[in-house]
C-alpha positions in Angstrom: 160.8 122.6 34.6 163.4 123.0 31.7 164.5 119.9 30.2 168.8 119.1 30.3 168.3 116.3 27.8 165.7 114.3 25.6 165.9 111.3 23.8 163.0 110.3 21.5 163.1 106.9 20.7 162.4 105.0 17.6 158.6 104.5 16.6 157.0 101.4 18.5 154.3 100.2 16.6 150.8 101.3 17.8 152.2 103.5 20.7 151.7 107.3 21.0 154.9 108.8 20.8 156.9 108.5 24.5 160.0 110.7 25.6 162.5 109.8 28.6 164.2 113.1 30.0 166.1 114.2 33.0 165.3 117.3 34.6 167.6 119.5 36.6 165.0 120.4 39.1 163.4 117.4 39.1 167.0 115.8 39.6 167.9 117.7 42.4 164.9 116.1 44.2 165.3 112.8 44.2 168.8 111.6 43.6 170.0 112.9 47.1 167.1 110.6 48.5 166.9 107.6 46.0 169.0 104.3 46.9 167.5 102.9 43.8 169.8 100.8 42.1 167.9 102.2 39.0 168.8 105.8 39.9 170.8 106.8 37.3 168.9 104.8 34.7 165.4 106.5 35.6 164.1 109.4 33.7 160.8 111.2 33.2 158.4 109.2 30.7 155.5 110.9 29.2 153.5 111.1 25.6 150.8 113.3 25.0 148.6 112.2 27.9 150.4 111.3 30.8 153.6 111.9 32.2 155.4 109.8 35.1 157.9 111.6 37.0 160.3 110.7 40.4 157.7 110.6 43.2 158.4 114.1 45.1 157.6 114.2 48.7 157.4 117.9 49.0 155.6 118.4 45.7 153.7 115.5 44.9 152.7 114.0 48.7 150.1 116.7 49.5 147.8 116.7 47.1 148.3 112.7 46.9 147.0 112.5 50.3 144.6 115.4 50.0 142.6 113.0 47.2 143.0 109.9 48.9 142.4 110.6 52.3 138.6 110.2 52.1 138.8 106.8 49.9 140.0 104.1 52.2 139.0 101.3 49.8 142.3 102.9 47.5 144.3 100.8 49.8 141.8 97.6 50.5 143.9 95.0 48.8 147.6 96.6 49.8 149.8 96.1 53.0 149.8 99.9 53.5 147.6 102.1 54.1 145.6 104.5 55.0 147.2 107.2 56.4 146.4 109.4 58.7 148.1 112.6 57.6 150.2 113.7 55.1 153.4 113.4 57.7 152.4 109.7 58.4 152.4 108.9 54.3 155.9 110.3 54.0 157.3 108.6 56.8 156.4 105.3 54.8 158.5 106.7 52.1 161.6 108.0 54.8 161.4 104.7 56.4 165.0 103.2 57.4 164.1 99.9 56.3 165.5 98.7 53.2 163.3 96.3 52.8 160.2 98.5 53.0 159.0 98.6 49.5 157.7 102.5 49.4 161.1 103.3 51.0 163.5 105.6 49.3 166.1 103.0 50.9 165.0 100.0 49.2 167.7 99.8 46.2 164.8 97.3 45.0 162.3 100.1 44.2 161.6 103.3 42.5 158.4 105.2 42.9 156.9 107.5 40.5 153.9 110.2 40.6 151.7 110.1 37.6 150.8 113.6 36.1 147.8 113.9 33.7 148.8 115.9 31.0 145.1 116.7 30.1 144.7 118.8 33.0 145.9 122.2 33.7 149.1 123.1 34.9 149.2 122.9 39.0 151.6 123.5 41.9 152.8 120.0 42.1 153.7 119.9 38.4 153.6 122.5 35.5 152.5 119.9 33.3 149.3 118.8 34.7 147.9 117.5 37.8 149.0 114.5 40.6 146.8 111.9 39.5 148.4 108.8 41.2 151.6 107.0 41.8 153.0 103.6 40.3 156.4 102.2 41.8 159.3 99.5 40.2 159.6 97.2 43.0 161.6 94.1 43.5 164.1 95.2 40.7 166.9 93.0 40.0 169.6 93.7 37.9 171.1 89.9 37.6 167.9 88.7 36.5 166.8 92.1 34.5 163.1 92.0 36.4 161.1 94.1 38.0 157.4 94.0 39.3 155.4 96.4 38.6 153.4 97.4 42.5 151.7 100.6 44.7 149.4 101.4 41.6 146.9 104.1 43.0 145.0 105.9 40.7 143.3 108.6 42.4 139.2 109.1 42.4 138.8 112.2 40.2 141.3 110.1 37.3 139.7 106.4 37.5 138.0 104.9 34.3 139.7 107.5 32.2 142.5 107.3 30.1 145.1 107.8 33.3 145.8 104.0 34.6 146.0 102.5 31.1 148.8 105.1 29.9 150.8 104.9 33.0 151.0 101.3 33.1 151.6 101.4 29.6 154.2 103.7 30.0 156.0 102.0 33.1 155.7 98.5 30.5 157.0 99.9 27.6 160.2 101.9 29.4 161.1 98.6 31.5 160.8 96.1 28.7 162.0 98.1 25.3 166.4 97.8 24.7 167.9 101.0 25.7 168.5 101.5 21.9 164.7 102.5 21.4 164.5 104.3 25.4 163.8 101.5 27.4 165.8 99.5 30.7 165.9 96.7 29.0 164.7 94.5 31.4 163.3 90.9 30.3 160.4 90.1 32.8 157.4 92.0 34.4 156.2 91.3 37.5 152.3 92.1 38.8 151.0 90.4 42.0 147.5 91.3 43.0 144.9 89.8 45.2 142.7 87.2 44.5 140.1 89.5 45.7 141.6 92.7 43.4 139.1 91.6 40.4 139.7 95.1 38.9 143.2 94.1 39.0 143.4 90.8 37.8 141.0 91.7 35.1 143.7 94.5 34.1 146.9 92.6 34.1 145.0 89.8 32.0 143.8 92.7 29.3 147.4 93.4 29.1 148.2 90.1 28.3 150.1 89.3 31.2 150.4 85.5 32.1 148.6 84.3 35.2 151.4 81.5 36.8 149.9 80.9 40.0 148.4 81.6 43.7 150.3 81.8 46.8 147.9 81.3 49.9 148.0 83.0 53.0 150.9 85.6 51.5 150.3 88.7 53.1 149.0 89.1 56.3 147.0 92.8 56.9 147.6 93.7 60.5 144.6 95.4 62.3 143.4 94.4 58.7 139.9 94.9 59.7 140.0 98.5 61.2 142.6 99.4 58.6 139.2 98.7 55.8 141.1 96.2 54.2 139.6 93.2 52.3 141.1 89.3 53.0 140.7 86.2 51.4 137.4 85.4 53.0 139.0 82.2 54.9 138.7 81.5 58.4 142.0 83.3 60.0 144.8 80.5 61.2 144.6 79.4 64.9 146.8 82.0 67.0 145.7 84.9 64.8 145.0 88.5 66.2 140.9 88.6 65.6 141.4 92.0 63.9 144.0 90.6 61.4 143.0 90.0 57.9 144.8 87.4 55.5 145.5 88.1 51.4 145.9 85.1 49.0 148.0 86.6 46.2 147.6 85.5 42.4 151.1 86.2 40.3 151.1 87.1 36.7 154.2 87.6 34.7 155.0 89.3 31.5 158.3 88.1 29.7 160.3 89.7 27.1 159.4 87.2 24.3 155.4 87.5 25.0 155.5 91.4 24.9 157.5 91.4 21.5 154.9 88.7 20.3 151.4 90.3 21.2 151.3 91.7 24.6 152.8 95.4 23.2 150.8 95.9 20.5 147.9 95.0 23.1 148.7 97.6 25.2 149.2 100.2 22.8 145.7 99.4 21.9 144.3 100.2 25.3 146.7 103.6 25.7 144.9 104.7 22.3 141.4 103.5 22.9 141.5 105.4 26.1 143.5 108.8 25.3 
């Protein structure tokens, strides 16, 4: 994959050093497919370790759902989920809906695979190998957010140093000023559920801001053949038996905070784990 053109920003304290580039293969890809209002803002990210890359359906998908297939409980606390074949995953991602948030439709979202670097090179990357996917959803552009969402790290990557650099990486690109690489966005978005305590405990080590609970805010349909995990409450009258319910807690990280601590925090995790 031979880079068109690289930017290397300015040094952020703490961080291992991060590069943005665009890709002409890479390019080709996912711009014909994309309705991302962040289209022609999104580039590749990677430092030394990891790399996060437009989510490839023909490249990435397989060996996504070749990992995964056998771990239901990837997907216990999210709305989608699990899939029954590699066809079934894309279709989530070719859906017509542009409100689905895994759809290349959604001008809301943008969904990236995550390639450890640490790894040999592979067929779905000559980098390093498919290790997971993390998405922008909910972007908006009038009130420069995003939330951060569809974090799967896959089983042979957990508890290493692959979920704390990619969701370093995605913070650091949304929240720095173009200037030094970034979007320049001013808010950070991460909903989880109160049942996620791997989660919760992970948006709190980044120093993100917990500012409440919404009851009842998802509802898992077939929740309880699908392996998914509710909010432990009796289901409300009317409900299908096999339904599940998700209270979700919202955190937020702001502009101001991650100047103040929350960056330096995170670069602290990215190192300790690389």
């Amino acid at each position: 994959m031979t880079s068109a053109t690289t930017k290397e920003p300015g040094p952020v304290s703490g961080y291992p050093k991060f590069v943005t580039s665009t890709s002409d293969d890479t390019t080709r890809s996912w711009a014909t497919r994309s309705r991302s209002i962040l289209s022609s803002q999104i580039r590749v990210i990677s430092n030394a370790y990891v790399k996060l890359v437009p989510l490839d359906l023909e490249y990435h998908l397989p060996t996504f759902f070749r990992l995964s297939q056998l771990c239901p409980e990837l997907y216990a606390h999210t709305p989608w989920g699990p899939w029954n074949s590699v066809a079934e995953l894309r279709a989530e991602f070719l859906d017509t809906e542009p409100t689905h948030d895994l759809s290349f439709t959604n001008p809301e979202s943008f969904a990236f695979a995550i390639i450890d670097k640490t790894r040999r090179a592979s067929d779905a990357d000559p980098d390093g190998e498919v290790a997971g996917t993390i998405s922008f959803t909910h972007i908006s552009l009038t009130d420069l957010s995003t939330e951060i969402g569809f974090v799967i790290i896959l089983p042979p990557y957990q508890r290493s140093h692959v979920a704390s650099n990619a969701i370093g990486l995605a913070l650091e690109y949304a929240l720095e000023m173009p200037e030094n690489g970034g979007l320049g966005l001013r808010r950070i978005h991460w909903k989880t559920s109160t049942e996620n305590t791997a989660s919760r405990r992970l948006a709190e080590r980044l120093r993100f801001d917990m500012v409440g609970t919404t009851p009842w805010h998802m509802r898992y349909v077939q929740g309880k053949r699908r392996s998914k995990i509710g909010n432990g409450k009796e289901i409300p009258p009317g409900s299908d038996p096999e339904d599940l319910w998700r209270d979700t807690v919202n955190y937020s990280l702001a502009w101001d905070r991650w100047e103040g601590f929350a960056r330096e925090r995170t670069a602290q995790m990215m190192i300790k784990r690389s």
